[in-house]
C-alpha positions, 0 to 999 in steps of 0.5 A: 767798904771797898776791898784794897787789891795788892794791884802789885803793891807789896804793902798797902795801908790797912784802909783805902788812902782817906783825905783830911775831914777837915773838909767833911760834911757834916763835920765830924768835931772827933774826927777833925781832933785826932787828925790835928792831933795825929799830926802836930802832937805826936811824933811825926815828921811835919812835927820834927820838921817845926822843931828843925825850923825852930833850931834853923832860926835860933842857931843855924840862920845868919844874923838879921844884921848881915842880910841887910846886903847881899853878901858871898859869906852868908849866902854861902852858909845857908847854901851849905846848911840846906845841902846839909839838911837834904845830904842828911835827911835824903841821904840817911834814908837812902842809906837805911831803906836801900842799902842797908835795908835795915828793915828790908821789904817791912812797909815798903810800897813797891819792892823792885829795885831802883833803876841801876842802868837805864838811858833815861836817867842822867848818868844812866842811874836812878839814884845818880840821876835824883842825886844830881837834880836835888843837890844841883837844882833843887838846894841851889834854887831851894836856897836862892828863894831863902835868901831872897825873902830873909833879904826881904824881912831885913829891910822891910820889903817883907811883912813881919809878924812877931810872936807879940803881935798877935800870938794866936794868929802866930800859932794858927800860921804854921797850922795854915801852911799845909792846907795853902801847900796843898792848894797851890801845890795841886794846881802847879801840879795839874799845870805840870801835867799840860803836854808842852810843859810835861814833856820840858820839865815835868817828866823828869821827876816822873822818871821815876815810877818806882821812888825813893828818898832822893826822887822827890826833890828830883826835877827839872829848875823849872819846875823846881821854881814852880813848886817852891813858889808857894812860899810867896805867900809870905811876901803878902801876908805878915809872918816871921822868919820862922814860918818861912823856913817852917813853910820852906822845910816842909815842901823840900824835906817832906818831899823826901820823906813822902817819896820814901817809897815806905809807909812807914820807918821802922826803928825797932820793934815797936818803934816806928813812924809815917814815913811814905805817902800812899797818896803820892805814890799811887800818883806816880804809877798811875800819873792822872790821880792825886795831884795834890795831897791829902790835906786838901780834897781837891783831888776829890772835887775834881775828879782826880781822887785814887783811894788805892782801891780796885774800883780806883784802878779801873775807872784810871784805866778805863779813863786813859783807854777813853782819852787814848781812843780820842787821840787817835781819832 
């Protein structure tokens, strides 16, 4: 097994980042059952995600009645509420991880400080900066995709599927929806890294070297509007208002957690969860690896794969020496 450096890691996961078996050859029945199970039947964030989706259509969604039309009142209130959601959840971890650093540098990738003062950030501040572009682009244009689509449902122009009408495909569309994020997700992710469209939009997330909670919804609209457009889906295949929001909720919430820049949020003493996302931020040190995300091995059929480990960093290093000495030519 290849040794994992620190590479100037304080924490690193136990083993090299490993990818869903799901995609394994020959497949391995155990292997694909505890990391089903790792994920949907215990306590986990993708988990407490579906119960917050579930909560959102029963209590904290408008009335089907009042979306038929578009109206400033209910459009209002689900503004409000995912403001709400990513106040809370990225909010709540900034607080607990960075300033009261209720478990200090337990489970942290990387221990250096956000950037306090630096000209590349908006309002010169790492976390004004995050701040600012998740609340004001990212829940506006997060919300604006929402209301769109439960318009959609309301009158029809969206295909519906109720529980009734085919409960097993029913469950099977929340199991789905990541491996089809993963999917588009790493192919918006790979057009991002295009130059042109690098240097317009996507470069304002990769300010961010060293992340935290409030960095993973930090981008530019248009790329916000690309990352999001994965929920379109739903405007082609049948489902119900809650596989959206479920769908919905992962991609912003779990962008939060996944940048949390801790493996995992340690409660107490032996209490704790996954939380960060190895994977990702391996990504954001070393830019041309790990566009997609676990779930889907794209990365790994197509060459862009980082395990974390020493042999990973040099083959990075020595590919972006080969394509620096090509520029130059």
């Amino acid at each position: 097994m290849p040794v994992i450096s620190k590479l100037g890691w304080n924490h690193t996961p136990d083993q090299p980042v490993g990818l869903t078996p799901l995609f394994d050859w020959p497949p391995s029945p155990k292997k694909i059952i505890q990391w089903i199970s790792g994920i949907w039947l215990r306590a986990s964030i993708r988990s407490a995600i579906l119960a917050l989706s579930i909560l959102t259509w029963l209590f904290l969604q408008p009335d089907t009645s009042r979306v038929v039309t578009f109206k400033f009142d209910w459009i209002a209130e689900m503004y409000l509420r995912n403001l709400a959601l990513m106040t809370v959840v990225a909010g709540g971890l900034h607080l607990w991880l960075y300033c009261y650093k209720k478990q200090g540098a337990d489970q942290q990738f990387d221990t250096r400080d956000l950037s306090r003062i630096s000209a590349r950030f908006t309002f010169g501040k790492q976390v004004y900066d995050n701040v600012f572009w998740t609340l004001a682009s990212g829940v506006t244009i997060w919300t604006a995709f929402e209301v769109v689509t439960m318009w959609g449902y309301a009158n029809g122009y969206v295909p519906y599927l109720a529980f009734n009408d085919n409960p097993a495909w029913f469950v099977l569309l929340f199991l789905l929806q990541p491996l089809w994020g993963g999917f588009h997700f790493y192919w918006i992710h790979r057009a991002l890294h295009w130059p042109p469209l690098y240097r317009l939009a996507h470069s304002l997330h990769h300010r961010n070297i060293n992340v935290g909670p409030w960095s993973g919804m930090s981008m530019h609209p248009i790329e916000h509007i690309m990352y999001l457009s994965g929920v379109l889906i739903h405007w082609v295949i049948a489902s119900h208002p809650i596989h959206f929001l479920f769908h919905m909720q992962v991609k912003t919430l779990e962008a939060v957690t996944s940048h949390a820049g801790h493996q995992k949020l340690v409660v107490s003493k032996g209490t704790e969860y996954e939380l960060g996302d190895f994977f990702h931020q391996l990504h954001h040190r070393y830019f041309e690896c790990n566009y997609g995300t676990i779930e889907m091995p794209l990365d790994r059929w197509f060459g862009t794969f980082h395990s974390g480990t020493v042999s990973d960093s040099k083959k990075i290093k020595m590919r972006k020496h080969r394509e620096h000495k090509e520029t130059q030519r």
